[in-house]
Each structure stands twice: as C-alpha cells, then as structure tokens.
C-alpha positions, 0 to 999 in steps of 0.5 A: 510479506504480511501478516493480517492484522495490523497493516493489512487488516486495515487496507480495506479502511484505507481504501474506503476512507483515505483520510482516515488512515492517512490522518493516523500514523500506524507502523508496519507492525504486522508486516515482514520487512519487504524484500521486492518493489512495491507493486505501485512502484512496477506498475508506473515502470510499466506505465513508462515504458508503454508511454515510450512505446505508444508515442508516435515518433515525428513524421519525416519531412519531404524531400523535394528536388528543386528544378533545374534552373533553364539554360541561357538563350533558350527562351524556354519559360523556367518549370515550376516545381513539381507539386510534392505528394501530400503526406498521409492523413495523421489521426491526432494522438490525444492524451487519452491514447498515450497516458496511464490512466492514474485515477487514485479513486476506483469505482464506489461498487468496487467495494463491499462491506466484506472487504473492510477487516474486523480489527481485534485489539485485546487488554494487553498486561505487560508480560504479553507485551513484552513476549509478542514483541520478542517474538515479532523480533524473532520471526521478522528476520527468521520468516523474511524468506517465507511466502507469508503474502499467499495466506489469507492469515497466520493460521493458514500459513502454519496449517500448509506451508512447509515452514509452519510448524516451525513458525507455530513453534515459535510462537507457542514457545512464547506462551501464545495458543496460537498464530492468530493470537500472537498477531492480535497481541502485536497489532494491539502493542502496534496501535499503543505504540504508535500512539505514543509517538504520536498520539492521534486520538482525536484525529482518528475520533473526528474522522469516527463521526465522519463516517457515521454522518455519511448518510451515503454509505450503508449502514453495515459499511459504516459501522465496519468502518467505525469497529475498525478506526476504533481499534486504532484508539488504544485503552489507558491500559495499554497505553501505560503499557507502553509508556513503561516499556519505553523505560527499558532502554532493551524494549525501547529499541524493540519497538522501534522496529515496529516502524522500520520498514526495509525497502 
C-alpha cells in the first residue's frame, strides 16, 4: 500500500534518473507495510513459466530397422538399408523467440514532465514531528488492510473510501487539518531521518548539477527533476529535529519504522 508522498512521489525521478535515486538511501516512509508479491517478483514467475512453455522439447530420433542379413547359399546380394525419411525442417528457435525481453530502460517518450512528482517538505518544529510519526505508527498497522494503492492521494482515499472518515479522524485527532498535510510532515520527517543515518547530502547535490547540465533533457523536465531531488536535502532545522528525537529511546525506535519494509 502507498501514500503519495515520499516514496511514491519520487517514483517519477526514479525512473527518469536511477542514479540519483539509487545514490540516495530513502526509507519507506509513505508506504504501508506491503502484504502481496512485488509486481516484478510476479512478472519473472511469469516470465519463467512462459520460458518453460515457448521452448521446444528435442526431436525424437528415428527408428530405423536394420535389414535382414541374406540367408546362406543364396547368392542373393545383401539389400541395403532403406533410406530413413528425413525429418522435418525445424525454423531455428532464437534467443528472441523464448526469452522475456528485461530491458531495465523504457523508451525516453514514455516520459513526461507530468509524470515527475512536485516533492513538498515543510519547517518541521519538534511537536509536529513527534505527532506524525505517532500517527504513521498508528495507521501503519490500523490501515495495512485498506486499498490505499487505488488512490491517487490521502485525501481522495478519505473523501470515497468506506474507511475514510476513520482514517481523517485519525489524523485530525493528531492536530493535522487534513490527510495531505499529515503525509507532508511524514515525508519531510522521512527525508530528515534518513539523512541522519546516512547523510547523503552531497551525493544527491552532484547528481542536482547533473541533470541541470543534461542539455538534453527539457528544460521543464529539469527543473521538476532538481525541485524533487532538492527536497531529499533536509534544512538544518529539521535535521536537528531529528537528531533530538533519536535521544528519546521511545522516538528512536519510532523512527526505526520508517525503514522497516515487511515483505
């Protein structure tokens, strides 16, 4: 399950620059734990199975009966064996006919600048902090059974799905106005806590000036791109936030969570 936002808000970077992505440690702080195969995972048990089927079992050889040796004293001059029919002419089965094709690259025009997320981070102060992960805690494993995936975002799954009102509850309890607000707060406590365990800072500004010397891409793709890896850079405020959160022994483990992905 997802929430937009962290995680998913940044699959369109993913795609457009893997290294980037890649380069940056994030944890899975928008995403309910995951109870179904990943599509990937189901996608190659598909794949191997079509292998199996698509692959031609080995001819069979053919039999051919040897001819009876001539009897004593006959003269007669041994027959030769009958010529055996030949086989059927087999089309050679190439590579391209039995395996998947696993190209990790899609075409280039498959993308649009539509398709990379706007990232929204916010001034976290340590009250906010402490109350959206409380509240990610609290919905992580209360919502794991809800179709949050069919939404495009939090406010939709509230608005029409039969647990919405609950989960808004939930979430206004807390003191957020609203879903999208809680899921900025958690995606910015996200970004600050992963860079404290791993402070990627200067790995994700490389890969910034990168993309803004790509004179290939367009330039509106660019700078989508630049908001996006931008916001994975936390401000010294919030990373302070954190750091004071990880002396609370109770918050520490919180925030563990937000790295623990269930299979």
């Amino acid at each position: 399950m997802r929430f937009v936002g962290f995680k998913a808000g940044l699959a369109g970077v993913a795609l457009l620059s893997a290294t980037a992505i890649s380069d940056a440690r994030v944890p899975q702080t928008t995403d309910l734990p995951k109870h179904f195969p990943q599509p990937w995972d189901q996608m190659l048990d598909a794949e191997d199975e079509s292998l199996a089927q698509q692959t031609p079992a080995p001819a069979a050889p053919v039999e051919t009966t040897p001819a009876a040796p001539a009897a004593p004293g006959s003269g007669a001059a041994p027959q030769a064996p009958a010529p055996s029919a030949p086989e059927a002419a087999q089309e050679p089965v190439t590579d391209e006919d039995v395996l998947p094709d696993l190209s990790a690259e899609p075409p280039a025009d498959d993308f649009s600048v539509g398709e990379i997320p706007a990232v929204e981070t916010v001034e976290l102060t340590a009250d906010t902090a402490r109350k959206a992960i409380d509240v990610y805690v609290l919905v992580r494993d209360k919502y794991k059974d809800a179709a949050l995936e069919n939404y495009e975002n939090l406010q939709d799954f509230v608005e029409q799905d039969s647990k919405g009102k609950d989960f808004e509850a939930d979430i206004k309890a807390a003191g957020f106005a609203t879903a999208n607000d809680w899921n900025v707060a958690v995606t910015t406590l996200g970004f600050a806590y992963s860079n404290h365990v791993d402070d990627q800072t200067a790995d994700i500004k490389m890969q910034i000036e990168e993309v803004k010397a790509d004179t290939e891409m367009a330039q509106d793709m660019r700078d989508r791109m630049v908001q996006a890896l931008t916001a994975m850079i936390p401000s010294d405020n919030n990373r302070t936030i954190v750091a004071e959160m990880m002396k609370d022994p109770v918050y520490a483990e919180k925030l563990k969570q937000l790295e623990t992905e269930e299979e």
